[in-house]
C-alpha positions in Angstrom: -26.7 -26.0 -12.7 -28.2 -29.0 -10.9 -26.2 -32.5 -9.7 -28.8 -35.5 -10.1 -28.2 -39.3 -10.6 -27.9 -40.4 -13.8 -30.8 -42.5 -15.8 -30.1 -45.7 -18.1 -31.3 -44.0 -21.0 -28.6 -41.3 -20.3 -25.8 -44.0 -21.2 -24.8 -42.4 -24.8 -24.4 -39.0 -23.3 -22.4 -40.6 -20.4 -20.1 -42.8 -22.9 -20.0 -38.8 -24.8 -18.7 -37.1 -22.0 -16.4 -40.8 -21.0 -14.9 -40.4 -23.9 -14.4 -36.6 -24.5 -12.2 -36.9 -20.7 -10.4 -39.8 -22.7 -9.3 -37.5 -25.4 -8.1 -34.9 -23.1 -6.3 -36.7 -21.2 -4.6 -38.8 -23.6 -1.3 -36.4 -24.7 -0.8 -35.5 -20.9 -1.1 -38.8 -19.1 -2.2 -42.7 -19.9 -5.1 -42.2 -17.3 -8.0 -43.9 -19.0 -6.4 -44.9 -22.1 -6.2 -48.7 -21.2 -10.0 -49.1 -21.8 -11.6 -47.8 -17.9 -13.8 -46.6 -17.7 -16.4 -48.3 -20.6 -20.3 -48.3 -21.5 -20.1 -51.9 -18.6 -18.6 -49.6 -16.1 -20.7 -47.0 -16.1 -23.9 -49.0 -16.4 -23.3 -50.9 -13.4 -22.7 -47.3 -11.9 -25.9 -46.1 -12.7 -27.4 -49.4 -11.7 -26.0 -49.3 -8.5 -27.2 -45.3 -7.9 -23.4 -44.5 -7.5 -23.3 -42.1 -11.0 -23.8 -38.7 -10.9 -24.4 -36.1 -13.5 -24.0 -31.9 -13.7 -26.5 -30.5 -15.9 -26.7 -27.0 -17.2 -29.6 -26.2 -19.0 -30.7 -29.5 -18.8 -27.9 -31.1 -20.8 -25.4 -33.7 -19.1 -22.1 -31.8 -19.1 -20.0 -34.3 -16.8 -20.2 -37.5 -14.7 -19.1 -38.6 -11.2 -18.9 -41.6 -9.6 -19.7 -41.0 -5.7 
C-alpha cells in the first residue's frame, strides 16, 4: 500500500472511485447525492496538492482530501 498525491491525469480514476462512494452511500444517507463532490472539485484538489490517493498494487483504490 502506498499514500501519494494524486496526478491530473489520474482524474477518471478519481471521478471512478468519487462516484463508486456515491453509489454506496446513496440508500443509507443523502451525503453526496446533491452533486459534491464533482470532476471541478476534485481538480482544483489536485491542483492545489490537497488530494491524496491509496494505491495497492499500483492501482488508485480511494481518495482523500487533506
Amino acid at each position: 500500500m502506498e499514500v501519494k498525491r494524486v496526478k491530473i491525469e489520474e482524474i477518471n480514476e478519481v471521478m471512478n472511485a468519487i462516484n463508486d462512494a456515491k453509489s454506496f452511500l446513496k440508500p443509507q444517507s443523502q451525503q453526496w447525492q446533491q452533486g459534491y463532490p464533482n470532476e471541478e472539485t476534485m481538480e482544483k484538489d489536485i491542483r492545489n496538492h490537497n488530494l491524496f490517493g491509496v494505491y495497492l498494487n499500483n492501482e488508485l483504490t480511494c481518495v482523500a482530501a487533506l
